[in-house]
Structures are given as C-alpha cells and as structure tokens.
Backbone as CSV, one residue per row, in Angstrom:
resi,resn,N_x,N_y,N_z,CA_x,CA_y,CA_z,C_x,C_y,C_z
1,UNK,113.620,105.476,121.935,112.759,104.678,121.086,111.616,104.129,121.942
2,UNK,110.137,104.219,121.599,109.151,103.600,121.896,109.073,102.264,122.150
3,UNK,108.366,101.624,123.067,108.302,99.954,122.840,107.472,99.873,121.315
4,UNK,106.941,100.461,121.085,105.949,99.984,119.540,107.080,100.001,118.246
5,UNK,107.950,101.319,118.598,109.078,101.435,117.370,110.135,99.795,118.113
6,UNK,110.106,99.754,119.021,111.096,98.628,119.166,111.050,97.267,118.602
7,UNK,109.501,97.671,118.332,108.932,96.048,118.613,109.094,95.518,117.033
8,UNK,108.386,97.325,116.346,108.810,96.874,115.012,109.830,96.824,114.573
9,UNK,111.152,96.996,115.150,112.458,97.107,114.618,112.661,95.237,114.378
10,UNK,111.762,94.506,115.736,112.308,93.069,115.782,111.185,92.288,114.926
11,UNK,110.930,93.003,113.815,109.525,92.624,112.721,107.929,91.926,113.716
12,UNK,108.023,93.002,115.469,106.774,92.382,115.989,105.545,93.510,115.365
13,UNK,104.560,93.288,115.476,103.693,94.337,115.022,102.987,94.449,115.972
14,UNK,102.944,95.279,117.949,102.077,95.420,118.934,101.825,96.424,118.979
15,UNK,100.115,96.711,119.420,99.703,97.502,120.229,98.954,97.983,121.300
16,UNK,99.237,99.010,122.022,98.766,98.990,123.288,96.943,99.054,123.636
17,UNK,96.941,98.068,124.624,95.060,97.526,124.588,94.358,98.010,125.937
18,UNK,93.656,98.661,125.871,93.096,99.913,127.320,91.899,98.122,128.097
19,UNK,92.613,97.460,128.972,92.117,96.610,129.741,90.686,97.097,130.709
20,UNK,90.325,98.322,130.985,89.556,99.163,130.972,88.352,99.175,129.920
21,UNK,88.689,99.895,129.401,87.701,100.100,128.322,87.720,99.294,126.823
22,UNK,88.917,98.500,127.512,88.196,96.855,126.054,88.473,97.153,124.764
23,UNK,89.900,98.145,124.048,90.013,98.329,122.827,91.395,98.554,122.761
24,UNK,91.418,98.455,121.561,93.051,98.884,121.352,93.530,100.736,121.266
25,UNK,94.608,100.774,121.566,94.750,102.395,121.135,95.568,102.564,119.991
26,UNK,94.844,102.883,119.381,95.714,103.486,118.241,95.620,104.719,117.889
27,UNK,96.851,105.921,117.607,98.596,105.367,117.998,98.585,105.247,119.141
28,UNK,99.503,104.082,118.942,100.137,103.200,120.130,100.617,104.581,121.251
29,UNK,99.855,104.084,122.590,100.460,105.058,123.705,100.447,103.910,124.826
30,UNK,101.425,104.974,125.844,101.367,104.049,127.365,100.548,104.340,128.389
31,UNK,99.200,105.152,127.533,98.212,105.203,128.219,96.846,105.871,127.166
32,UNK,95.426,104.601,128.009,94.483,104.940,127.123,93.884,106.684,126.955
33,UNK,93.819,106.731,125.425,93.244,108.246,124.859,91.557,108.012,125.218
34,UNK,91.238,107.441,125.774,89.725,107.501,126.308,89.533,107.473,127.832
35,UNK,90.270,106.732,128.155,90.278,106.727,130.187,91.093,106.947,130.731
36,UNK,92.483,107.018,129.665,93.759,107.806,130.566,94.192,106.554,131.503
37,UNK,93.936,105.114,131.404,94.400,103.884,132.043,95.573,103.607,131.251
38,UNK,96.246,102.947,132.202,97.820,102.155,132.016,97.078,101.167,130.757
39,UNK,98.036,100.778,129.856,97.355,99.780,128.843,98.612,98.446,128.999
40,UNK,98.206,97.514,128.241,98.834,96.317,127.903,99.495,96.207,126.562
41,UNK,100.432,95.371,126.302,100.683,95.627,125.068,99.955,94.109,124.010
42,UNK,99.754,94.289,123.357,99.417,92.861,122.896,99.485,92.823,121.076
43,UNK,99.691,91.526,120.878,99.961,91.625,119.414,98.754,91.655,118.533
44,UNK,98.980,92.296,117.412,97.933,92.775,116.139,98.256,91.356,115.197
45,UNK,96.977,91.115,115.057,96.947,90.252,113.656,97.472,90.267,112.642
46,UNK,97.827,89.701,112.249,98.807,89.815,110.539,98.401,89.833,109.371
47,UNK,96.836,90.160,109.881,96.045,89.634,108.625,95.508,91.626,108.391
48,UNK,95.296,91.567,107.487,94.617,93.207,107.167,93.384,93.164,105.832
49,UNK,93.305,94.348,105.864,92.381,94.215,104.406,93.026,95.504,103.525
50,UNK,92.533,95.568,102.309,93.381,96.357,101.620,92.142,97.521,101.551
51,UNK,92.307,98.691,101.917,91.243,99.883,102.285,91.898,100.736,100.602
52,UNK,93.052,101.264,99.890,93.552,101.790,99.438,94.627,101.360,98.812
53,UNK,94.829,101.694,97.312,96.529,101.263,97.005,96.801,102.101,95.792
54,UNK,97.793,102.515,95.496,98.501,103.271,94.685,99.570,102.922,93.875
55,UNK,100.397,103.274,92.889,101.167,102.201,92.168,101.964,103.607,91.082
56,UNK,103.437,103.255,91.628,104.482,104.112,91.309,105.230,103.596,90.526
57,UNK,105.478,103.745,89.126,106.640,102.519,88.348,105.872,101.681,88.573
58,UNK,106.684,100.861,88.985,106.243,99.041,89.159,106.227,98.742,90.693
59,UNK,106.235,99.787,91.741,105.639,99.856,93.388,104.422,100.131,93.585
60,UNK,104.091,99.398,94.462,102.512,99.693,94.879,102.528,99.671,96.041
61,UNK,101.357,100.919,96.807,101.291,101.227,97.779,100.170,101.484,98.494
62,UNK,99.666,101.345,99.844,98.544,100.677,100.386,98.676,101.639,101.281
63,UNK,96.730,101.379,101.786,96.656,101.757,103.647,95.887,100.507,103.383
64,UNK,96.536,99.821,104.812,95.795,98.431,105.203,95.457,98.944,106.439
65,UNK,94.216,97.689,106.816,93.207,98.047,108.151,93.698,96.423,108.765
66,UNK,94.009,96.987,110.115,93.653,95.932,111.057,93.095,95.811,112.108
67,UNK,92.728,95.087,112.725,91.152,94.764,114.157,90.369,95.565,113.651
68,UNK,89.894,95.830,112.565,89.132,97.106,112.005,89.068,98.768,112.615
69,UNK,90.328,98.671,113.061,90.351,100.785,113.301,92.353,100.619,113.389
70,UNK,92.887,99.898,113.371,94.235,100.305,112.897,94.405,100.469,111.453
71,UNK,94.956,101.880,111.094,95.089,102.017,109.478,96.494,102.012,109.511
72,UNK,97.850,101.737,108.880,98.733,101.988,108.232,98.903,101.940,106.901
73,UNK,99.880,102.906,106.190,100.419,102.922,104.918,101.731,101.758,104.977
74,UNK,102.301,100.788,103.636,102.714,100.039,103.391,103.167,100.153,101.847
75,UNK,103.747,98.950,101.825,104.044,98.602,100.358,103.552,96.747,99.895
76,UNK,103.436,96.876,98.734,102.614,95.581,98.682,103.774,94.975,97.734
77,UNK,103.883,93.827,97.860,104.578,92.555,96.845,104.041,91.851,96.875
78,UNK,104.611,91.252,95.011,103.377,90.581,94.319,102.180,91.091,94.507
79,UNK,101.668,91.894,93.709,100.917,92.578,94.016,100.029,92.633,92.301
80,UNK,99.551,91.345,92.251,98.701,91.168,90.832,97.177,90.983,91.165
81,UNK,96.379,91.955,90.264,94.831,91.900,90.518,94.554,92.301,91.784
82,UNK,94.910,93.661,92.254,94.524,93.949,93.578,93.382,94.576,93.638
83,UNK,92.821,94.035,94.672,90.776,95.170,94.999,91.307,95.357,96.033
84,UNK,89.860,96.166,96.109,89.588,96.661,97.649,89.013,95.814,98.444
85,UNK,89.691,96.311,99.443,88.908,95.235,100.595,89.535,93.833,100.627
86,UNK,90.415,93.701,99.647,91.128,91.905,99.558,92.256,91.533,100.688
87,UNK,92.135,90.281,101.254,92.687,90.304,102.541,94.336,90.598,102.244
88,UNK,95.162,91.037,102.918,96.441,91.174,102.882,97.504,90.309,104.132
89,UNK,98.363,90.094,104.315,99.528,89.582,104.797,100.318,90.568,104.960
90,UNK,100.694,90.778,106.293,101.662,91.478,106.663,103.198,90.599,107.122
91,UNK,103.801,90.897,105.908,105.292,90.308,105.881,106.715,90.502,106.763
92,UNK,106.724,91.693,106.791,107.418,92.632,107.279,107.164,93.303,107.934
93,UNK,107.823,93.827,109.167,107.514,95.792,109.633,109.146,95.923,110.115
94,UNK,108.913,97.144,110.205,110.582,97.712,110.855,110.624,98.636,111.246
95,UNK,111.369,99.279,111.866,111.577,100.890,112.341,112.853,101.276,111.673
96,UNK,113.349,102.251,110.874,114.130,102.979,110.989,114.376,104.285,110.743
97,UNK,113.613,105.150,111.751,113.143,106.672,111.675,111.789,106.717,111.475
98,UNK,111.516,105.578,110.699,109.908,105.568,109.934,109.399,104.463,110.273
99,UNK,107.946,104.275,110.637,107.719,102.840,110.378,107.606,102.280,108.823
100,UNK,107.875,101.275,108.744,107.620,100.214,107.666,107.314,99.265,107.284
101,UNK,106.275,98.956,106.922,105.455,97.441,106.564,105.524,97.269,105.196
102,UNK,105.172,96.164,105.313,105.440,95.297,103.831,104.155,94.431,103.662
103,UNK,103.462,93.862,102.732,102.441,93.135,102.586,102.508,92.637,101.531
104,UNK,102.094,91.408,101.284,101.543,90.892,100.443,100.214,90.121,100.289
105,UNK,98.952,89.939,98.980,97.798,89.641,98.987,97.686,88.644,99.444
106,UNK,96.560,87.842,99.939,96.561,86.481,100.517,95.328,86.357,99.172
107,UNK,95.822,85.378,98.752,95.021,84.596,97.516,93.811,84.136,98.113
108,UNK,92.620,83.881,97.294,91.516,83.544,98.156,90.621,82.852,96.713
109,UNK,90.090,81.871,97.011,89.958,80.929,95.899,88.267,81.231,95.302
C-alpha cells in the first residue's frame, strides 16, 4: 500500500509537493513528474469546487477540484440545488482497493 492509499484509509487526504519546483504532484508519487525530485507530503484542503456531477436513483456523483489541478471522482450527500463550480466539503476519503471520497455542498448565503 502507498503512503497516499494509507493516508486515505485513516480519512487523511495528502499529497506529494515537488519542494523544487513549487507544486503539487498529482497522482500522488515519491517523486516529482517534472524534475524527478524527492517530494514532501503535505495535506490538501478540504475544500473543492464542484467541476461535474451526475445522479443515479437518488446518488449523485461528482469530479471535484482541489488547489485547482487535483481532480477526483466522489459521491455527494445532501446534495440539493447543486451547480457548477459550488464549493464542496470533503467528508470522507478511504481506501479499500479504490479510493473513496465523500462530499458534501458547503451552503453559501
């Protein structure tokens, strides 16, 4: 298992940041895809935006953006009056075989 699958198993959401060249890598590696440097690991915001969502039965399903170039797919709860682009909450993540996130909208007045 990866430190990134580990991290999400313990609901952390990190990824690895090229101290070098000043960005995050995404997918997560133990070394930067631009300079080939050792990276750091550091934690991702919890905050996302909603880029995409889809809606199965009564499930709905997302790609959320975070630091603006991490994309993952998710699932959204409570999930009433959703746009694009509306900020999201990341509730959950986990590993088991798969990653898995969970979100819900952050209300905004």
């Amino acid at each position: 298992m990866t430190k990134f699958e580990q991290e999400l198993k313990n609901n952390n959401f990190l990824c690895s940041h090229c101290t070098t060249c000043d960005k995050l890598v995404w997918p997560p590696s133990d070394f930067c895809n631009n300079c080939f440097s050792d990276v750091v690991w550091k934690p991702v915001s919890r905050f996302a935006r909603l880029i995409e969502f889809s809606r199965k039965d009564n499930e709905y399903f997302c790609i959320a953006e975070f630091e603006e170039n991490i994309r993952v797919m998710g699932s959204i709860q409570n999930s009433s009056n959703l746009k694009i682009n509306q900020p999201l909450f990341l509730v959950k993540c986990d590993y088991d075989g798969i990653e898995r996130f969970v979100f819900e909208p952050v209300l905004t007045s």
